[in-house]
C-alpha positions as protocol buffer text, in pm:
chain_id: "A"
residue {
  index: 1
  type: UNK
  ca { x: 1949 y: 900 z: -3347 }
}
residue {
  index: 2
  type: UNK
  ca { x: 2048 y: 1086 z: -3020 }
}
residue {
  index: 3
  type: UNK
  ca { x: 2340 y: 855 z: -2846 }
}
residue {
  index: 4
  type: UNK
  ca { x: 2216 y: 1040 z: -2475 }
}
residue {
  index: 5
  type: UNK
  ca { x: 1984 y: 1251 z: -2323 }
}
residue {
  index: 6
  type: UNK
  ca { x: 2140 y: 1557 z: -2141 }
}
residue {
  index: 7
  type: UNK
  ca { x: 1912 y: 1618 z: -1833 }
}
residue {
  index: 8
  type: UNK
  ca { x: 1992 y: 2006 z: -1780 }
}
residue {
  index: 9
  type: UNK
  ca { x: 2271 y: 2254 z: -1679 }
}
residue {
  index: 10
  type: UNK
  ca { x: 2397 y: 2106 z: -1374 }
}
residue {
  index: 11
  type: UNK
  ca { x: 2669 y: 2443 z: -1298 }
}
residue {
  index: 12
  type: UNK
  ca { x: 2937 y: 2639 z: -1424 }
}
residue {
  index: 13
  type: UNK
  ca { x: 3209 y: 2635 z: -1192 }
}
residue {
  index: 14
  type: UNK
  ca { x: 3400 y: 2944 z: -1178 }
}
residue {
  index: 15
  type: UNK
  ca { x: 3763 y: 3051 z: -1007 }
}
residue {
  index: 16
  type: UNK
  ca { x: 3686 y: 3356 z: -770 }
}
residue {
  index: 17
  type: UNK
  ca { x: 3914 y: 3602 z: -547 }
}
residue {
  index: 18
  type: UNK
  ca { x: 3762 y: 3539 z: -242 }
}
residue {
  index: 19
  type: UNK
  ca { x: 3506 y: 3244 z: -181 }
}
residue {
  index: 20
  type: UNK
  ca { x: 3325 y: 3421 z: 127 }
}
residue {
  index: 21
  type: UNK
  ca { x: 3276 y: 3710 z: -49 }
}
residue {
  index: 22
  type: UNK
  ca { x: 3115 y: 3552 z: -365 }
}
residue {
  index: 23
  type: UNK
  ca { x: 2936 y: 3341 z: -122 }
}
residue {
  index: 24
  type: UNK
  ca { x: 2758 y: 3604 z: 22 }
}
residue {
  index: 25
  type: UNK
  ca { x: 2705 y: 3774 z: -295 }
}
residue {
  index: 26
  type: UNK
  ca { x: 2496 y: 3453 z: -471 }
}
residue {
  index: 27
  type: UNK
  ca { x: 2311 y: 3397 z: -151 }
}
residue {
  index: 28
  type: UNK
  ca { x: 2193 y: 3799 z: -152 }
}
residue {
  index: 29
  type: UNK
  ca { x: 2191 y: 3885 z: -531 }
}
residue {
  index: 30
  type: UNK
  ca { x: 2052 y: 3591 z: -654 }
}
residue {
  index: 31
  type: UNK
  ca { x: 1885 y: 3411 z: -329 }
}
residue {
  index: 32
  type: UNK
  ca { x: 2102 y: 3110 z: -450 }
}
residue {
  index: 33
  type: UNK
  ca { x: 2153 y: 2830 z: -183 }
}
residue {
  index: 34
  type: UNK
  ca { x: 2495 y: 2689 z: -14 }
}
residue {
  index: 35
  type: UNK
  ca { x: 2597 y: 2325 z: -48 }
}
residue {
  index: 36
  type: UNK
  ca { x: 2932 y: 2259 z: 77 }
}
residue {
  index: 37
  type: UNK
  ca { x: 2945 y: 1886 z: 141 }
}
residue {
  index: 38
  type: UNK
  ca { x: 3171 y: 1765 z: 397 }
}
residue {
  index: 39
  type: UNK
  ca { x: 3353 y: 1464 z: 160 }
}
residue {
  index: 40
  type: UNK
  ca { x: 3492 y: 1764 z: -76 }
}
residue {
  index: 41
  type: UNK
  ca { x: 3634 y: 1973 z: 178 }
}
residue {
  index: 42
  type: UNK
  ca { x: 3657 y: 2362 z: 181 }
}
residue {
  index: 43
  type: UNK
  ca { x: 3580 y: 2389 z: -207 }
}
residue {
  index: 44
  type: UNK
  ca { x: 3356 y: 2392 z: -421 }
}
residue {
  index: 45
  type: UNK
  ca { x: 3106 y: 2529 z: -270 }
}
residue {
  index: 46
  type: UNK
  ca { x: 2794 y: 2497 z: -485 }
}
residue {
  index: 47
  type: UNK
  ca { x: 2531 y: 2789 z: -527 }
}
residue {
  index: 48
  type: UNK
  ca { x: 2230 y: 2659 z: -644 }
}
residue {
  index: 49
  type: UNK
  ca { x: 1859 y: 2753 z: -729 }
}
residue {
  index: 50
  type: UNK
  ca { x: 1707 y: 2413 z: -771 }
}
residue {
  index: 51
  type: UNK
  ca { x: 1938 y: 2201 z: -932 }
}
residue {
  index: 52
  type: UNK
  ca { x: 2125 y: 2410 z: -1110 }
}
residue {
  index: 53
  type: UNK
  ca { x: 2393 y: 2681 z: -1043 }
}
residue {
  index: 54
  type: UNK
  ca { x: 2729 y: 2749 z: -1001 }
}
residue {
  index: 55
  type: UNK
  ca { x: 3056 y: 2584 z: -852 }
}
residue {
  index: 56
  type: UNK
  ca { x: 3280 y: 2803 z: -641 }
}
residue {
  index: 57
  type: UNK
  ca { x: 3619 y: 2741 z: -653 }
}
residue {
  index: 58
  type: UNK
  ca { x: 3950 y: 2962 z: -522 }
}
residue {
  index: 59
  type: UNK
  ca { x: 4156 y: 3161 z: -748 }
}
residue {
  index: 60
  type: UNK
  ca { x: 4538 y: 3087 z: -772 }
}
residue {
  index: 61
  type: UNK
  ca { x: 4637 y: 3499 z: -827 }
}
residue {
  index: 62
  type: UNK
  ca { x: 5008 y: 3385 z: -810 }
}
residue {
  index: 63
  type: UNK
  ca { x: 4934 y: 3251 z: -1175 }
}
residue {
  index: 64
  type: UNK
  ca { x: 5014 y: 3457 z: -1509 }
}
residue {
  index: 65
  type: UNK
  ca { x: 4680 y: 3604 z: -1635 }
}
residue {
  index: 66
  type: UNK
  ca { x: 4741 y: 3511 z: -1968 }
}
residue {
  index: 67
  type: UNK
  ca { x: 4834 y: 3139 z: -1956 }
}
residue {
  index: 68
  type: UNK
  ca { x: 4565 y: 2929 z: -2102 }
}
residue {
  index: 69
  type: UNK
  ca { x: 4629 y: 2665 z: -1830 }
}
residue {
  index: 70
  type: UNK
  ca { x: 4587 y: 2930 z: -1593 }
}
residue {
  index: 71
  type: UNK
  ca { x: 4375 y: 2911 z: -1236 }
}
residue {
  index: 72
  type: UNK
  ca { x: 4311 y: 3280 z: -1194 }
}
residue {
  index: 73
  type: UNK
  ca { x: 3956 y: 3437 z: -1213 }
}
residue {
  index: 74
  type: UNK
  ca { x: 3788 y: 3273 z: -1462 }
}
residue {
  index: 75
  type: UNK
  ca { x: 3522 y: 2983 z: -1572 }
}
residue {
  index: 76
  type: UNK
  ca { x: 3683 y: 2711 z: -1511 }
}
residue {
  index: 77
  type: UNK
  ca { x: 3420 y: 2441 z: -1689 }
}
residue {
  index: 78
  type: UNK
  ca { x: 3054 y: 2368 z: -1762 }
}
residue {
  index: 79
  type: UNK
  ca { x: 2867 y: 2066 z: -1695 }
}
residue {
  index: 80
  type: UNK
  ca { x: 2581 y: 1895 z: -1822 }
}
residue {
  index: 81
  type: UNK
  ca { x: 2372 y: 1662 z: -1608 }
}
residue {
  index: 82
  type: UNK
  ca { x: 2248 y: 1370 z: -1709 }
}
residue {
  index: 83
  type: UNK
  ca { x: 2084 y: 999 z: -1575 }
}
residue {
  index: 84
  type: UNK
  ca { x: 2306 y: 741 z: -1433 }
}
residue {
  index: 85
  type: UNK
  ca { x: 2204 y: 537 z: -1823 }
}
residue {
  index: 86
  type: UNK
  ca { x: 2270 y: 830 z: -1989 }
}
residue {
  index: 87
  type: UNK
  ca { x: 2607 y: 845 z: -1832 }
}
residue {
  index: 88
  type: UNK
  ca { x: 2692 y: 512 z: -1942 }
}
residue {
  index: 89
  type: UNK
  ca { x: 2557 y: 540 z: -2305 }
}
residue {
  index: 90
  type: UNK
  ca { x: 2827 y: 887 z: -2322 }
}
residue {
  index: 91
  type: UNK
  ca { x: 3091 y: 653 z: -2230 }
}
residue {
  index: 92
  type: UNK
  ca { x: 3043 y: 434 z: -2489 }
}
residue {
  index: 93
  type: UNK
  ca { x: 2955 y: 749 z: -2742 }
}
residue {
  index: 94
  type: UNK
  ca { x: 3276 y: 917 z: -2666 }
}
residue {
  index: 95
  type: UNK
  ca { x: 3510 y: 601 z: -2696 }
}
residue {
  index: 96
  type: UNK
  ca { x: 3320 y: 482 z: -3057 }
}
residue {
  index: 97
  type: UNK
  ca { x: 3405 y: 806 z: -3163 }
}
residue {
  index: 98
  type: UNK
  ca { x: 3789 y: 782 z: -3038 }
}
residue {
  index: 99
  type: UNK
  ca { x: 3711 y: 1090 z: -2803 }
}
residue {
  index: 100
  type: UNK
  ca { x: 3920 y: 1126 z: -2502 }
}
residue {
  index: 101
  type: UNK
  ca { x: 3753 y: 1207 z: -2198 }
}
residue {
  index: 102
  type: UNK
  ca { x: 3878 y: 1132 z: -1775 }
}
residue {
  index: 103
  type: UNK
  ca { x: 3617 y: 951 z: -1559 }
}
residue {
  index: 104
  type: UNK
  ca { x: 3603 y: 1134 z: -1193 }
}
residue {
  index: 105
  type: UNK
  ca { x: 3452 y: 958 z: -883 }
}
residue {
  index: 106
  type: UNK
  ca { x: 3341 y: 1290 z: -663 }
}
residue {
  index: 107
  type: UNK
  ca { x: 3150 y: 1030 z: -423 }
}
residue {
  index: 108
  type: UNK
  ca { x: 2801 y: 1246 z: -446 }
}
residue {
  index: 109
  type: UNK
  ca { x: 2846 y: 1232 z: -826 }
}
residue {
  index: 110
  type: UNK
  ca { x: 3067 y: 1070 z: -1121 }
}
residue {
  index: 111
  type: UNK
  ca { x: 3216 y: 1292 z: -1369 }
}
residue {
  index: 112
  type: UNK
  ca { x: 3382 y: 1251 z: -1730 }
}
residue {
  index: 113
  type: UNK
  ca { x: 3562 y: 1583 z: -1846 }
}
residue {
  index: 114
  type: UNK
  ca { x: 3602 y: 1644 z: -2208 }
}
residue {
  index: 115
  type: UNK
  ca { x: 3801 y: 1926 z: -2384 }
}
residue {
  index: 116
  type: UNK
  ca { x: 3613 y: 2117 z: -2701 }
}
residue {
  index: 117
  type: UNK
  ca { x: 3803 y: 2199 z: -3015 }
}
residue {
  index: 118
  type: UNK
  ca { x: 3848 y: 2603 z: -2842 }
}
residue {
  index: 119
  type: UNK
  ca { x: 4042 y: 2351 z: -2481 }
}
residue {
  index: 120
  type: UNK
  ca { x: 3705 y: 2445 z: -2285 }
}
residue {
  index: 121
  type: UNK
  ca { x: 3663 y: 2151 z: -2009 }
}
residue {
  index: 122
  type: UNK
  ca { x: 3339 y: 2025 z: -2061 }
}
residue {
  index: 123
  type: UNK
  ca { x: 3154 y: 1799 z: -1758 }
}
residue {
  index: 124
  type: UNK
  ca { x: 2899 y: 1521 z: -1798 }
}
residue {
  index: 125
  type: UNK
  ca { x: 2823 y: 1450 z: -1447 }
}
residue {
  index: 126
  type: UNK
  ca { x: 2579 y: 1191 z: -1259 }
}
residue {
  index: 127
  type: UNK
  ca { x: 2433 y: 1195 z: -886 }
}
residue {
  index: 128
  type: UNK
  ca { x: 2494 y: 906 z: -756 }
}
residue {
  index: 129
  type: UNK
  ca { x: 2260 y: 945 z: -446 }
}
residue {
  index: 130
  type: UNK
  ca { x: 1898 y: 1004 z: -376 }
}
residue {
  index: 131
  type: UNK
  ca { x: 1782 y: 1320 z: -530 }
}
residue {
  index: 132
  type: UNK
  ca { x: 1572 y: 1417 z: -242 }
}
residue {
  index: 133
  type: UNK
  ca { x: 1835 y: 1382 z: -7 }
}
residue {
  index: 134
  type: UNK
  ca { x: 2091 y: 1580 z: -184 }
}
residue {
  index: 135
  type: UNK
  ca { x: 1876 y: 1854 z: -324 }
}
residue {
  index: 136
  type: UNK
  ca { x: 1699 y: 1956 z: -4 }
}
């Protein structure tokens, strides 16, 4: 038996050089639309098509390219969306199987971050507000 549902891709979110720039290049390239909500500040801004997309986030160039724990250019993590149940039944899922995760309250959403066997950062993540209000 399947202990949760996984909705869809919610976004990759991805460390870029310059945030206008890539901004403007989603928006013409890909006709992807701009969410930048006010409770998160400058960044991420979200590109999406839908309800899925990609998470914009500033580079730190100052760091050493090679350093796994680096913030340069680069994905930074995946997530997965799923319902607010589903979200719930992961919880549980991850701590029978002694899995370590961190729970994130990003107001719009709650997040739990996981890292794979390769250290990839892997999101399950949950709106917490009407769906027609934020995806408009």
């Amino acid at each position: 038996m399947k202990p949760f549902n996984i909705n869809f891709l919610d976004h990759v979110a991805i460390r870029v050089k310059d945030l206008n720039v890539s901004i403007e290049w989603y928006s013409k390239v890909f006709g992807l639309k701009k969410y930048q909500l006010e409770k998160w500040g400058e960044f991420p801004v979200f590109m999406l098509s839908g309800k899925s997309g990609i998470a914009l986030f500033p580079a730190n160039l100052e760091h050493e390219k090679l350093n796994l724990s680096s913030r340069n250019v680069k994905i930074d993590h995946f997530a997965f969306n799923v319902s607010n149940e589903d979200f719930e039944k992961a919880q549980n899922h991850f701590k029978s199987l002694g899995e370590p995760f961190q729970f994130q309250d990003h107001y719009y959403f709650h997040s739990i971050y996981l890292k794979d066997p390769d250290n990839h950062t892997v999101e399950l993540t949950t709106l917490l507000v009407d769906e027609a209000d934020f995806y408009k």
